[in-house]
Jmol script that loads the backbone (N, CA, C; Angstrom):
load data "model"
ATOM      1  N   UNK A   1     -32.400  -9.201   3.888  1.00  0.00           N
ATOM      2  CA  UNK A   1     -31.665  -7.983   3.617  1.00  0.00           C
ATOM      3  C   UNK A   1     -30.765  -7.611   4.794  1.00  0.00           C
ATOM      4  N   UNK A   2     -31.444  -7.692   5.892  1.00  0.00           N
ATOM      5  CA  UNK A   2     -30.320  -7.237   7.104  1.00  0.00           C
ATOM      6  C   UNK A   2     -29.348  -8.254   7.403  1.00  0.00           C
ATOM      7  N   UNK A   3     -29.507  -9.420   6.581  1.00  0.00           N
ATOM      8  CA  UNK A   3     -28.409 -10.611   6.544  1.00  0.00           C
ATOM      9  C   UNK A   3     -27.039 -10.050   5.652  1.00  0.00           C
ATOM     10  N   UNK A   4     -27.187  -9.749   4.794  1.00  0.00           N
ATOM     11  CA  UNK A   4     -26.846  -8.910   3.566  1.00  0.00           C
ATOM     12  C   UNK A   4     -26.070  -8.006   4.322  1.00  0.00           C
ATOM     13  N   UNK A   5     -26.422  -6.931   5.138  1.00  0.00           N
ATOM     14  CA  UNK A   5     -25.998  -5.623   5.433  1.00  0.00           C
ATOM     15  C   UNK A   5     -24.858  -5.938   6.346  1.00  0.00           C
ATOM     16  N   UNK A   6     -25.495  -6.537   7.658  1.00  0.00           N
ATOM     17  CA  UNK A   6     -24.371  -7.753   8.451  1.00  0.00           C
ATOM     18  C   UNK A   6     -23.351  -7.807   8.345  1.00  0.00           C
ATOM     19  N   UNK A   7     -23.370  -8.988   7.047  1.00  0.00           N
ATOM     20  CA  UNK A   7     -22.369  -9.559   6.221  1.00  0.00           C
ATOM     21  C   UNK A   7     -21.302  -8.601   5.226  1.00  0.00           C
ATOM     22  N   UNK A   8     -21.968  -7.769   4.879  1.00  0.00           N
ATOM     23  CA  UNK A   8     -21.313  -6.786   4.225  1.00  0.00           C
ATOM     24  C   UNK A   8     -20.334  -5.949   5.348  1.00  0.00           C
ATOM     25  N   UNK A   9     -21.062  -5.218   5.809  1.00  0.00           N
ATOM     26  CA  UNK A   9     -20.288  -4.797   7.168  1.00  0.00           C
ATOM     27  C   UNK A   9     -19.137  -5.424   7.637  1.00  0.00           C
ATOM     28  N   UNK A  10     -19.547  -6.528   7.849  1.00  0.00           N
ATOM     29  CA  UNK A  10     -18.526  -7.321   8.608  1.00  0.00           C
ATOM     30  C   UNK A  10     -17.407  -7.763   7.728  1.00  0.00           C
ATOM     31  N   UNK A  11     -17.693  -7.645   6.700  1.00  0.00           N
ATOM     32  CA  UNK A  11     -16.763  -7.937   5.768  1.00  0.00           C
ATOM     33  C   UNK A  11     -16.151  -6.617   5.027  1.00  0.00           C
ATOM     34  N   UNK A  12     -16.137  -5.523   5.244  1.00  0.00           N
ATOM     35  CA  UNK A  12     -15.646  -3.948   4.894  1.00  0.00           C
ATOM     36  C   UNK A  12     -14.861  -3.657   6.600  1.00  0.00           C
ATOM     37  N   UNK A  13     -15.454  -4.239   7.649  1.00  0.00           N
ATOM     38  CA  UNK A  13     -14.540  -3.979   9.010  1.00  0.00           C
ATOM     39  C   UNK A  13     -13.144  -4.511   8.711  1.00  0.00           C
ATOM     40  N   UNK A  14     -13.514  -5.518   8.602  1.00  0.00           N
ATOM     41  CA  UNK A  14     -11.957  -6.904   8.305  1.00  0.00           C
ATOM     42  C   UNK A  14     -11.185  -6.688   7.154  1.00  0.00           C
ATOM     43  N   UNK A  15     -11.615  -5.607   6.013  1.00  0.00           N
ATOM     44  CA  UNK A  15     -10.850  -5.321   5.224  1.00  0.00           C
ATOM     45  C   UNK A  15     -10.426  -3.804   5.768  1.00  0.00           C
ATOM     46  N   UNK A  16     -10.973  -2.828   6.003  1.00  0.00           N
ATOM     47  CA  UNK A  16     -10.015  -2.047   7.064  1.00  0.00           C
ATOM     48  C   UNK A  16      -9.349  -2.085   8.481  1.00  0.00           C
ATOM     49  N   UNK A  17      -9.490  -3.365   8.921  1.00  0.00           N
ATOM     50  CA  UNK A  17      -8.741  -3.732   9.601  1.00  0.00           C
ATOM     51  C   UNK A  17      -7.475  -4.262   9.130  1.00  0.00           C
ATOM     52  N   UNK A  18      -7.250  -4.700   8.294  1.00  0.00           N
ATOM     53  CA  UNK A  18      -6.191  -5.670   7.452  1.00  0.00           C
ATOM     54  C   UNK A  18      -5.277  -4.100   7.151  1.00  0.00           C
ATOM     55  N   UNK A  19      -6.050  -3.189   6.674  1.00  0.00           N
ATOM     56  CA  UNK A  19      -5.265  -2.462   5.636  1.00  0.00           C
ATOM     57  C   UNK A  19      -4.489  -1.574   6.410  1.00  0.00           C
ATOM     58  N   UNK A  20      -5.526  -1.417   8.332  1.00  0.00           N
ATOM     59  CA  UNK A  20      -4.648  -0.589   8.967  1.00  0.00           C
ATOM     60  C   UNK A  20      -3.222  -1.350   9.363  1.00  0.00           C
ATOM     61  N   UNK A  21      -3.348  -2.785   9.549  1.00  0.00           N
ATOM     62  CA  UNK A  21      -2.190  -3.195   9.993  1.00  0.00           C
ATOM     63  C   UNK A  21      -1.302  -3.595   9.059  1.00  0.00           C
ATOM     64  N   UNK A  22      -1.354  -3.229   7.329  1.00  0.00           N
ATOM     65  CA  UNK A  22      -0.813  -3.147   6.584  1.00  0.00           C
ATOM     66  C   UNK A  22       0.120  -2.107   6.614  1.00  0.00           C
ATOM     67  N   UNK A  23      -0.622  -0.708   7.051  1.00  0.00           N
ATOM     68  CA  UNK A  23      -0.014   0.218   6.757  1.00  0.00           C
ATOM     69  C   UNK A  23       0.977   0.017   8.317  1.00  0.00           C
ATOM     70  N   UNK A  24       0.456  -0.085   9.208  1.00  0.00           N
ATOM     71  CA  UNK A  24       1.515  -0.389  10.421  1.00  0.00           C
ATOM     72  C   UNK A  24       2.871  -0.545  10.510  1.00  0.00           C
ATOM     73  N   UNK A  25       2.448  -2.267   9.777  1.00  0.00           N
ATOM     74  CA  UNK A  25       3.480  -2.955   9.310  1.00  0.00           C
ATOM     75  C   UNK A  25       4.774  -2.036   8.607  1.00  0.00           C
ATOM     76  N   UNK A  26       4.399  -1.428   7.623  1.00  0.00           N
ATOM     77  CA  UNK A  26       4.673  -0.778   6.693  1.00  0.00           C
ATOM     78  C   UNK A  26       5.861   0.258   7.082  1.00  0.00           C
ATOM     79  N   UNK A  27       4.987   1.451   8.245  1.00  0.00           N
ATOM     80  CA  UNK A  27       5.772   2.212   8.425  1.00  0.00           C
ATOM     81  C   UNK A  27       6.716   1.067   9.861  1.00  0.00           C
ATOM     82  N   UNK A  28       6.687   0.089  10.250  1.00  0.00           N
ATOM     83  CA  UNK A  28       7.437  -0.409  10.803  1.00  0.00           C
ATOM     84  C   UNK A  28       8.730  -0.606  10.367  1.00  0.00           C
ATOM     85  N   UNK A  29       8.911  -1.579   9.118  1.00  0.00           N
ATOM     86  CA  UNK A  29       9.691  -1.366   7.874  1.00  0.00           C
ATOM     87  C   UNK A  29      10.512  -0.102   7.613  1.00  0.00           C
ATOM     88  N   UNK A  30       9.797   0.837   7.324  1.00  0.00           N
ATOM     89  CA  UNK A  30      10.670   1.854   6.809  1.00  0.00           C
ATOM     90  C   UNK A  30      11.195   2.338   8.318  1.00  0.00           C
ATOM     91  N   UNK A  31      10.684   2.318   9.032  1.00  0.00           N
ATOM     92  CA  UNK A  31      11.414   2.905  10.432  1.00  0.00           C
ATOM     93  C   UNK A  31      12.777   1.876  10.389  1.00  0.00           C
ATOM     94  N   UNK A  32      12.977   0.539  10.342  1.00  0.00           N
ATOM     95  CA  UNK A  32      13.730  -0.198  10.418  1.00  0.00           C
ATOM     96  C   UNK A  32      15.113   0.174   9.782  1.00  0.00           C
ATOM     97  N   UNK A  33      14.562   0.604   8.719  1.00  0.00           N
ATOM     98  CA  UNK A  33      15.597   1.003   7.770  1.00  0.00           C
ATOM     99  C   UNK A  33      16.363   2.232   7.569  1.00  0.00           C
ATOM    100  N   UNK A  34      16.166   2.942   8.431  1.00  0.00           N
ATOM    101  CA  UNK A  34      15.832   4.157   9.017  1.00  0.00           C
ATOM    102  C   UNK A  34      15.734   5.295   7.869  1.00  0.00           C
ATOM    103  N   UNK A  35      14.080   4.985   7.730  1.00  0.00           N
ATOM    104  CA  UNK A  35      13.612   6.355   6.916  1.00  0.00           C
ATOM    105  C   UNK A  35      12.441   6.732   7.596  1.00  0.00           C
ATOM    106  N   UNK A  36      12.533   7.719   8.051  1.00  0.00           N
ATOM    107  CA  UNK A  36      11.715   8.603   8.630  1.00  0.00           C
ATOM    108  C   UNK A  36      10.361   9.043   7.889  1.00  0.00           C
ATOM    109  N   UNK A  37       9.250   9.534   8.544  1.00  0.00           N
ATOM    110  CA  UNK A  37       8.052  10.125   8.502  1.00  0.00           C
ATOM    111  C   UNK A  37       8.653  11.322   7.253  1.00  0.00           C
ATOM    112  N   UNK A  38       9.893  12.125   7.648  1.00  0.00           N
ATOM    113  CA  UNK A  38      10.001  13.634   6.984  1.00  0.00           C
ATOM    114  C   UNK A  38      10.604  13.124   5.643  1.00  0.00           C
ATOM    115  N   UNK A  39      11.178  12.059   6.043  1.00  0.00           N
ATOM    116  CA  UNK A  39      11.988  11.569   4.419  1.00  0.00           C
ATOM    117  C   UNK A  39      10.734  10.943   3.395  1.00  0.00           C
ATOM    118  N   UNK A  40       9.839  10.647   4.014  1.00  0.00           N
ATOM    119  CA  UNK A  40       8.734   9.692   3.244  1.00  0.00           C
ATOM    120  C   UNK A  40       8.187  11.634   2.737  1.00  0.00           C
ATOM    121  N   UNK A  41       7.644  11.945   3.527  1.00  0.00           N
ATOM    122  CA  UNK A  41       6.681  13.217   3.143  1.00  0.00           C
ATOM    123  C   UNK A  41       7.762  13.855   2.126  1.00  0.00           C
ATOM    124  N   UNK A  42       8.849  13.922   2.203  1.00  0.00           N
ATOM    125  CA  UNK A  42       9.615  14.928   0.929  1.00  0.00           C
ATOM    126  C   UNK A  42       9.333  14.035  -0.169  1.00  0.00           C
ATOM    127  N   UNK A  43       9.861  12.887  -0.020  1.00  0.00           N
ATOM    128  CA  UNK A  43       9.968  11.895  -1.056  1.00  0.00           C
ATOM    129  C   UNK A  43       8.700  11.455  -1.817  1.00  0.00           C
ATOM    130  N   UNK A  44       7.118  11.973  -1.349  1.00  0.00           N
ATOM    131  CA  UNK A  44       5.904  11.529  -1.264  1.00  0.00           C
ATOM    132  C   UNK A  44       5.428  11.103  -3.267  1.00  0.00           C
ATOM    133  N   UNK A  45       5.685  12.043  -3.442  1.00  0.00           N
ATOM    134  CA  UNK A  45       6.063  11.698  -4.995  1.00  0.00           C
ATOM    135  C   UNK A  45       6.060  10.661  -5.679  1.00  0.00           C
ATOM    136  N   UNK A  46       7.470  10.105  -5.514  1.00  0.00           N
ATOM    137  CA  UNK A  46       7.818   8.961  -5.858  1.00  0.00           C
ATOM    138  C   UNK A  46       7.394   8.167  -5.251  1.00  0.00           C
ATOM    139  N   UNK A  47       6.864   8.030  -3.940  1.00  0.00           N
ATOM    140  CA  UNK A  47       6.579   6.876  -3.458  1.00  0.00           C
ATOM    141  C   UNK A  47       4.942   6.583  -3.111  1.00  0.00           C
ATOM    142  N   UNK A  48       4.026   7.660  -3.656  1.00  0.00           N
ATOM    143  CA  UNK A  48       2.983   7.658  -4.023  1.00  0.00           C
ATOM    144  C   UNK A  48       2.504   5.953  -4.470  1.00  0.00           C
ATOM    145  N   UNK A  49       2.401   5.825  -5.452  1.00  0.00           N
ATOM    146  CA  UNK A  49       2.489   4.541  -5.756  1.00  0.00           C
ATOM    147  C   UNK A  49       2.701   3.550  -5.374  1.00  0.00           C
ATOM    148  N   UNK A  50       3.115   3.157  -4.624  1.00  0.00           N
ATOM    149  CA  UNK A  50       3.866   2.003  -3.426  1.00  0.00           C
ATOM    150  C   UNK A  50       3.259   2.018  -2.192  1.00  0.00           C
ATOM    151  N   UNK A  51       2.717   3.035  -1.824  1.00  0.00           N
ATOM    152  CA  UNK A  51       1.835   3.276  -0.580  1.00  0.00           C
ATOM    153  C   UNK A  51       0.466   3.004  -0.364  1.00  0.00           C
ATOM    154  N   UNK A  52      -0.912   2.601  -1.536  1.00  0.00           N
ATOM    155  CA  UNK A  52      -1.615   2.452  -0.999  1.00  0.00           C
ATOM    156  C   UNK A  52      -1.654   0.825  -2.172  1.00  0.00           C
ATOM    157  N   UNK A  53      -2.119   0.036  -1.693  1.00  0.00           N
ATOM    158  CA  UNK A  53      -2.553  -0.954  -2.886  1.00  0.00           C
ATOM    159  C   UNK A  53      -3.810  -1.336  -2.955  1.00  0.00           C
ATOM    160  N   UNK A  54      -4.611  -1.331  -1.697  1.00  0.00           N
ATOM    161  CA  UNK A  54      -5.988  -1.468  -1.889  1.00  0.00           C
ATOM    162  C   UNK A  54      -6.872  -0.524  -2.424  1.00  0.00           C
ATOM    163  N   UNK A  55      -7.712  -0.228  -3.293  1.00  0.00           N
ATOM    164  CA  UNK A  55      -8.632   0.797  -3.386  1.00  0.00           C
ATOM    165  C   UNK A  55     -10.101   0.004  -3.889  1.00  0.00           C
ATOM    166  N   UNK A  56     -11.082   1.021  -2.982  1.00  0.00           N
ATOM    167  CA  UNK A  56     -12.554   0.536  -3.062  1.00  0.00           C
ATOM    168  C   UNK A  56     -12.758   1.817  -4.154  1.00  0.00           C
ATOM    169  N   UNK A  57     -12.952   0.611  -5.717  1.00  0.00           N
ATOM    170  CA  UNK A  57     -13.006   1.297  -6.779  1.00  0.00           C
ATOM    171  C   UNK A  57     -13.645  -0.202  -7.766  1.00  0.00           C
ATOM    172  N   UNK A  58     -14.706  -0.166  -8.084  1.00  0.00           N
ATOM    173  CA  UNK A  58     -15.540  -1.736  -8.577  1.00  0.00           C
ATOM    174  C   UNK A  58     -14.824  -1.658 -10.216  1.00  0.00           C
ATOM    175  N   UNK A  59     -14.435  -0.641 -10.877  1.00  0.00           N
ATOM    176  CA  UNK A  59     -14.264  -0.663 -12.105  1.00  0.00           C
ATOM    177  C   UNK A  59     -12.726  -1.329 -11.969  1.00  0.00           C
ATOM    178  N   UNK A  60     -11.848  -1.324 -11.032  1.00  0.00           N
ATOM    179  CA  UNK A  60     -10.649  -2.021 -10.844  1.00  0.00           C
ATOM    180  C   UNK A  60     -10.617  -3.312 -10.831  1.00  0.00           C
ATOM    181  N   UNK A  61     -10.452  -4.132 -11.967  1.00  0.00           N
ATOM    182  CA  UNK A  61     -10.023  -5.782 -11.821  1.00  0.00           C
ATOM    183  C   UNK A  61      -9.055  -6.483 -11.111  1.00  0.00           C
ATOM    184  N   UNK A  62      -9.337  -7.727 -11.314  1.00  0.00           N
ATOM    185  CA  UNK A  62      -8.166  -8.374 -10.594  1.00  0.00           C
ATOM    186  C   UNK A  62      -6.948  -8.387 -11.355  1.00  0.00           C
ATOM    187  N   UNK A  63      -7.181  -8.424 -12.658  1.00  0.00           N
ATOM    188  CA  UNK A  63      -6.265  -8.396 -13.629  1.00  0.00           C
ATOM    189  C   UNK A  63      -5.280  -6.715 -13.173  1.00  0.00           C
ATOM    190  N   UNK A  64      -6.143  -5.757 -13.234  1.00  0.00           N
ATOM    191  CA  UNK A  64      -5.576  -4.829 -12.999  1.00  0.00           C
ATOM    192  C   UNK A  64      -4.629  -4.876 -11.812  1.00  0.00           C
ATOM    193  N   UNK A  65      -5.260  -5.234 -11.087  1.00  0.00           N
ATOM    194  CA  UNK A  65      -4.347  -5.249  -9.615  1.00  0.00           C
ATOM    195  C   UNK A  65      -3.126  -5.826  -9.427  1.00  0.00           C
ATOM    196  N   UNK A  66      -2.739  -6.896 -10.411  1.00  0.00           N
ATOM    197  CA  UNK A  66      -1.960  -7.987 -10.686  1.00  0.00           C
ATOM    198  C   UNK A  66      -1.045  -7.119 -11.334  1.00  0.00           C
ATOM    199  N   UNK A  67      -1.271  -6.193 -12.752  1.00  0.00           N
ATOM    200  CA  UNK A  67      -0.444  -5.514 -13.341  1.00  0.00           C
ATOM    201  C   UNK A  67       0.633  -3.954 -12.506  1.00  0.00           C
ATOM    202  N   UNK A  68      -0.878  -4.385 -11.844  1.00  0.00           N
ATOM    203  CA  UNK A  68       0.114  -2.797 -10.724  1.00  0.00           C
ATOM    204  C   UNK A  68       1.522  -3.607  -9.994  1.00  0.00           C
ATOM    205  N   UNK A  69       0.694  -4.523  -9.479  1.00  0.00           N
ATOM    206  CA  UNK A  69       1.627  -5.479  -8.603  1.00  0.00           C
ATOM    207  C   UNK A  69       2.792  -5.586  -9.631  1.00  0.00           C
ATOM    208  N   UNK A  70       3.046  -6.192 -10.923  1.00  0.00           N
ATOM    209  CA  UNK A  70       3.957  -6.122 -11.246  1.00  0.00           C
ATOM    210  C   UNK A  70       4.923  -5.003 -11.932  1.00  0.00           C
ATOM    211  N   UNK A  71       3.859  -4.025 -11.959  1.00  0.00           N
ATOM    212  CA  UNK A  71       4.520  -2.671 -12.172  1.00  0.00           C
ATOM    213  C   UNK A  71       5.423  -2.328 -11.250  1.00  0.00           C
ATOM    214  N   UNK A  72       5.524  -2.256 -10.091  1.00  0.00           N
ATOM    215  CA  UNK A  72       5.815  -2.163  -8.588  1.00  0.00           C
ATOM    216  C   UNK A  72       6.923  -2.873  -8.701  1.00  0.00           C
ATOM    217  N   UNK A  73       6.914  -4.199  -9.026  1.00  0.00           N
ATOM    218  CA  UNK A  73       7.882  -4.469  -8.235  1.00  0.00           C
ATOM    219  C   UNK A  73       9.189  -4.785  -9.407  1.00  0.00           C
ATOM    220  N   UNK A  74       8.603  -4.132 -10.402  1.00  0.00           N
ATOM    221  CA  UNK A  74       9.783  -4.189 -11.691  1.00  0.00           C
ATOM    222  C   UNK A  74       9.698  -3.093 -11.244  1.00  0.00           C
ATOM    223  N   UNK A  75       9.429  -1.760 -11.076  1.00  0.00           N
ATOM    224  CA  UNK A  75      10.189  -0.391 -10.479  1.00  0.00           C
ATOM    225  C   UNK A  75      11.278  -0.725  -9.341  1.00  0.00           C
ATOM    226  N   UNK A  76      10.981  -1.379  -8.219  1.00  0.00           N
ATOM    227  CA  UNK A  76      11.425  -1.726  -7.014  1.00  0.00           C
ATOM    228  C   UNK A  76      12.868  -2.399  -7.331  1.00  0.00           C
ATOM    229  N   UNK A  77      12.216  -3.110  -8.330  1.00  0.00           N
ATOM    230  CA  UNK A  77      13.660  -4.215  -8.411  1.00  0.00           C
ATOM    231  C   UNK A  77      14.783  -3.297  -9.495  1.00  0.00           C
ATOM    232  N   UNK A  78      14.606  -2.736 -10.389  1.00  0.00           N
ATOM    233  CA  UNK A  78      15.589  -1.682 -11.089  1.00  0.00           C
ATOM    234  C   UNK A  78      15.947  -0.267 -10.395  1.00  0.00           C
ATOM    235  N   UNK A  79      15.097  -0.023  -9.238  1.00  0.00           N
ATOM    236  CA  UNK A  79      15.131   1.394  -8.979  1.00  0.00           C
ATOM    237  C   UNK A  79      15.309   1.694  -7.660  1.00  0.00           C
ATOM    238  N   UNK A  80      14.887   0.501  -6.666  1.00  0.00           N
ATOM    239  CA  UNK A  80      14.289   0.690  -5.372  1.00  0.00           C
ATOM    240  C   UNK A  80      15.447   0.749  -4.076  1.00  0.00           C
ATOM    241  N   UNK A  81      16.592   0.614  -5.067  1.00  0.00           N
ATOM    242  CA  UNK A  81      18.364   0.879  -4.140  1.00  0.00           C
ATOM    243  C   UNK A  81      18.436   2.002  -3.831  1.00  0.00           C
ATOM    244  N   UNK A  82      18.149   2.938  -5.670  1.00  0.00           N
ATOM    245  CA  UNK A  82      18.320   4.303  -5.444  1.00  0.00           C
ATOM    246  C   UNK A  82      17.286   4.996  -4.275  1.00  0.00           C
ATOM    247  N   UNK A  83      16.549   4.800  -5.074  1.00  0.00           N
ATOM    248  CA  UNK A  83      14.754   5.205  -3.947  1.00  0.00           C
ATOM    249  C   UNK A  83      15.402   5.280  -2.206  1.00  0.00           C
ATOM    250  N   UNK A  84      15.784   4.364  -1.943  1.00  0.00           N
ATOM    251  CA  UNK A  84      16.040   3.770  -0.841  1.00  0.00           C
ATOM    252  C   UNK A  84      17.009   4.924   0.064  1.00  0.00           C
ATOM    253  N   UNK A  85      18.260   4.966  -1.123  1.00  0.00           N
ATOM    254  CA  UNK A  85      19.126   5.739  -0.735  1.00  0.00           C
ATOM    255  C   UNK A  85      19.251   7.420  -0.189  1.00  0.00           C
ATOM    256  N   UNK A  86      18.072   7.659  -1.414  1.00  0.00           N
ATOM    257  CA  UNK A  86      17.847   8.788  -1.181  1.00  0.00           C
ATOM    258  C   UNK A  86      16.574   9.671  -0.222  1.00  0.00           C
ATOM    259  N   UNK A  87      15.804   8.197   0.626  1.00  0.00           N
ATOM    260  CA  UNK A  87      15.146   8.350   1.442  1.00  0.00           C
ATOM    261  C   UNK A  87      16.343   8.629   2.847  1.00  0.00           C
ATOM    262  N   UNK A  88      17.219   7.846   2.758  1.00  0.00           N
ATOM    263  CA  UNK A  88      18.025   7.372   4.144  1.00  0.00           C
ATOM    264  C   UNK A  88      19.229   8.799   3.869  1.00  0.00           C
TER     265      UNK A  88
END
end "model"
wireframe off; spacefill off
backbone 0.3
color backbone group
């Protein structure tokens, strides 16, 4: 059992580790592009969705995750100029 707990642990560290340097990454990106912290928080709304992709939620499939993913990025790809624009 304490093999178990360990392992578990160690494997919930490395997935919030990943996700902080996801989000890092992330606001690295939008800094690049130059959209700001205040433009994201007005904009929070719309961009709700796009901001977190991991969630510790067991009833969520892989299938599901796949469909978000392509939800996303068929929004992104028809929409994500405007989005963009009106962040900057």
């Amino acid at each position: 059992m304490a093999e178990y707990f360990r392992f578990s642990n160690e494997g919930l560290n490395n997935l919030q580790t990943t996700i902080m340097e996801l989000q890092k990454e992330q606001t690295q990106l939008m800094s690049s592009i130059g959209i700001s912290q205040a433009a994201i928080a007005r904009h929070g709304a719309h961009l709700g969705a796009f901001m977190q992709e991991l969630v510790f939620d067991t009833s969520v499939s892989l299938d599901d995750v796949k469909r978000s993913i392509a939800l996303k990025t068929d929004y992104l790809s028809n929409h994500g100029q405007r989005l963009i624009d009106s962040l900057i």
